[in-house]
C-alpha positions as CSV (number, residue, x, y, z in Angstrom):
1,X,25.9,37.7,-47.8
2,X,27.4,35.8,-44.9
3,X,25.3,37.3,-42.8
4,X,22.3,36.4,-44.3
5,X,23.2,32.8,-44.6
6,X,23.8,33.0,-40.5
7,X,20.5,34.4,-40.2
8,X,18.5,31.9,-42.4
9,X,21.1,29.1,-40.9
10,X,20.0,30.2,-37.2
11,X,16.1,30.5,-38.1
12,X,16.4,27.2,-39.6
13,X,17.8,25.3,-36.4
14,X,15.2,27.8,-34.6
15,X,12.3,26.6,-36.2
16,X,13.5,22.8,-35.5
17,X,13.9,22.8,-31.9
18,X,10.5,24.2,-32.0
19,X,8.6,21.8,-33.9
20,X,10.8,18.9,-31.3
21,X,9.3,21.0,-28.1
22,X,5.9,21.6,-29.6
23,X,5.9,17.5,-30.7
24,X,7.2,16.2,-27.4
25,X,4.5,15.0,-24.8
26,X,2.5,16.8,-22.4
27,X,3.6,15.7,-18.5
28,X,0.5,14.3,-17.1
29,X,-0.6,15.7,-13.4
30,X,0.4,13.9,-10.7
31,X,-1.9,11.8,-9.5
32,X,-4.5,12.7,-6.9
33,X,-3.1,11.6,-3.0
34,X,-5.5,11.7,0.0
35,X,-4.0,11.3,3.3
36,X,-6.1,9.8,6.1
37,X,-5.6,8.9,9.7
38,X,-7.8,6.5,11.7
39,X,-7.6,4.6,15.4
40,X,-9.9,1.6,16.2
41,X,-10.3,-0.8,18.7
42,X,-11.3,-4.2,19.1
43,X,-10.4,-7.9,19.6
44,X,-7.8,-9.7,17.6
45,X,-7.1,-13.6,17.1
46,X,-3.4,-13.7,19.0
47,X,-1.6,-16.8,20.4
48,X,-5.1,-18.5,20.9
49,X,-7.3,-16.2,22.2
50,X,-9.2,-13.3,22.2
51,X,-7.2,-10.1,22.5
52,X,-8.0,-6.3,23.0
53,X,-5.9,-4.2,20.4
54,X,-5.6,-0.3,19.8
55,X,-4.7,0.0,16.1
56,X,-3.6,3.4,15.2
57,X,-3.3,3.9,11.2
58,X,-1.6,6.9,8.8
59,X,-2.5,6.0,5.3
60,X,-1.4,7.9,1.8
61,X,-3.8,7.1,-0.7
62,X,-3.0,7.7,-4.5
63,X,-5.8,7.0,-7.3
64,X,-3.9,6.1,-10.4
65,X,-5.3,6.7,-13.9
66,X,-3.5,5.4,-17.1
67,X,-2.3,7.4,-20.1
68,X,-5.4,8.5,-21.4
69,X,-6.6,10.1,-17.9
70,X,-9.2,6.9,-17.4
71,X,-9.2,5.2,-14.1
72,X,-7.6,1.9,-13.6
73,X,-6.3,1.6,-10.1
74,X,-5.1,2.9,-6.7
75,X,-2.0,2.5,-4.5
76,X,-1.9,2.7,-0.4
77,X,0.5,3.3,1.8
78,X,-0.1,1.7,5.4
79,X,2.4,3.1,8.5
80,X,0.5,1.4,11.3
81,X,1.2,0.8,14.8
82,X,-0.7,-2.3,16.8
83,X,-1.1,-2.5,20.8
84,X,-2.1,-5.6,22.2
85,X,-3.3,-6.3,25.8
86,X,-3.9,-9.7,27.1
87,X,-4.2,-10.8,31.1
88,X,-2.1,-7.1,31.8
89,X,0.7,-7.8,29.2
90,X,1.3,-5.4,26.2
91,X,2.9,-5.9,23.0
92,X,3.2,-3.3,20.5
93,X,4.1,-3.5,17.1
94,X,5.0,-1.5,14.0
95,X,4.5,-1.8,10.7
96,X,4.8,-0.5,7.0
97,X,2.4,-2.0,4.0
98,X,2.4,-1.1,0.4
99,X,-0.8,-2.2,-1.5
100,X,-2.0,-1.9,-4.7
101,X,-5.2,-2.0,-7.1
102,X,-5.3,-3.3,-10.7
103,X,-9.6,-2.4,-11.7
104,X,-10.0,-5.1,-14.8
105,X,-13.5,-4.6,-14.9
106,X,-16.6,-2.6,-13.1
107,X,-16.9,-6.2,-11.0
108,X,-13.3,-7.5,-11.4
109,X,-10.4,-6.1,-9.1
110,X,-6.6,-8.0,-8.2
111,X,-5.1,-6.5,-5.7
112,X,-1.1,-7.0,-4.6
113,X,0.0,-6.4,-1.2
114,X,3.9,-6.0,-1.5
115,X,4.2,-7.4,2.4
116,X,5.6,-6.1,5.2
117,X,7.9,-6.0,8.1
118,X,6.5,-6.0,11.8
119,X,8.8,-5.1,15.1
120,X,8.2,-4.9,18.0
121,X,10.0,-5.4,21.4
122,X,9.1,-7.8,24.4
123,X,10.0,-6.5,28.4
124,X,13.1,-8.9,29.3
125,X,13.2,-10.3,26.2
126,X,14.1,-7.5,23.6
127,X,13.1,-7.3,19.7
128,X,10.4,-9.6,17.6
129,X,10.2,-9.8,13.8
130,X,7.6,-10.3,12.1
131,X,6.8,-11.0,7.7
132,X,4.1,-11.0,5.5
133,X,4.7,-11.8,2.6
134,X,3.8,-10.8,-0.8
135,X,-0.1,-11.6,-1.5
136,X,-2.2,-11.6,-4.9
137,X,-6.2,-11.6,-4.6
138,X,-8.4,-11.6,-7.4
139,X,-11.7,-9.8,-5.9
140,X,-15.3,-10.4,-7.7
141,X,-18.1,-8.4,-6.6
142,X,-21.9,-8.9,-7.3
143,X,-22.0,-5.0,-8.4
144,X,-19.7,-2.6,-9.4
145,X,-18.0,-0.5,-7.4
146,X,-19.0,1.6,-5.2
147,X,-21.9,-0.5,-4.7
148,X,-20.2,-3.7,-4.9
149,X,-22.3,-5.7,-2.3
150,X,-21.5,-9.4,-2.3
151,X,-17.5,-10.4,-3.3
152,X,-15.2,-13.1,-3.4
153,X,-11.8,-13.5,-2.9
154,X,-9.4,-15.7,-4.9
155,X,-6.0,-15.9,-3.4
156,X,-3.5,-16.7,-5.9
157,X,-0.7,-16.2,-3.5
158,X,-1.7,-15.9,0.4
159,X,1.7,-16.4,2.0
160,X,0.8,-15.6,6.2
161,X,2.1,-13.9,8.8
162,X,5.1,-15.4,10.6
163,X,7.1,-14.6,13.8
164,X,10.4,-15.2,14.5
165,X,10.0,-16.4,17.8
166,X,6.0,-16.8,17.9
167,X,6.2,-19.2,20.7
168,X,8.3,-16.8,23.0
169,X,5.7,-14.0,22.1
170,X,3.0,-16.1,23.0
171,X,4.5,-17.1,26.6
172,X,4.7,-13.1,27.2
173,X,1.0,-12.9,26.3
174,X,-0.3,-15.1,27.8
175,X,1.8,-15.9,30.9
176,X,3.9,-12.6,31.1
177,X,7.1,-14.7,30.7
């Protein structure tokens, strides 16, 4: 008799933590990450004039969907790395940038771009810091997305990009000094 009162005692507490595993939630996938690499070249607004840059770029992508599975954003992860030439002088610079996505509607996008930290290190002089700070858009478009054609930017928060000793990184640019 004992043992039959085990038993049902046993199948009973069996037959709960069933019912709790078979109730609990179902881990969503992780979301989908793309990783892309890209190098451009151009000319960049530094320290008053027009300067050739080499920007090299490793960027993790994430798209982020919410609880139901239905898009609603994505994330980016910027490592990037900046050369600068101007009049034979070269400054290069590192940096890290988180960004991210909020999709309100087809047309309606706010982005946040967490900021980031920039080093780099001038000949005779040694290391240069540089922030950005935290920025909020809100981003309008004509069409939705893909085809968004036509947008405009609202910056609630645009906070710039500042150098702790700008004026000795401009006299290495420009004058090599």
């Amino acid at each position: 008799m004992k043992r039959l009162h085990r038993l049902i005692a046993f199948s009973v507490l069996a037959a709960m933590i069933l019912a709790l595993v078979a109730s609990a939630p179902v881990r969503a996938d992780k979301p989908p990450v793309e990783r892309i690499h890209f190098e451009e070249d151009g000319t960049f607004f530094l320290c008053g004039v027009d300067t050739q840059f080499h920007w090299e770029v490793d960027l993790k992508y994430t798209y982020l969907c919410d609880d139901k599975r239905d898009p609603c954003g994505d994330a980016y992860l910027w490592k990037q790395e900046w050369s600068f030439n101007y009049n034979g002088n070269e400054l290069n610079l590192h940096s890290s940038t988180r960004e991210r996505y909020t999709w309100i509607t087809p047309t309606e996008t706010l982005f946040e771009i967490s900021g980031s930290s920039i080093k780099g290190s001038l000949p005779g002089h040694g290391v240069v810091w540089g922030t950005v700070g935290r920025q909020v858009i809100y981003e309008t478009c004509q069409r939705p997305w893909p085809d968004t054609g036509e947008c405009e930017y609202d910056y609630l928060h645009e906070p710039g990009m500042v150098f702790d000793d700008y004026e000795t990184l401009c006299n290495y640019m420009l004058y090599g000094e």
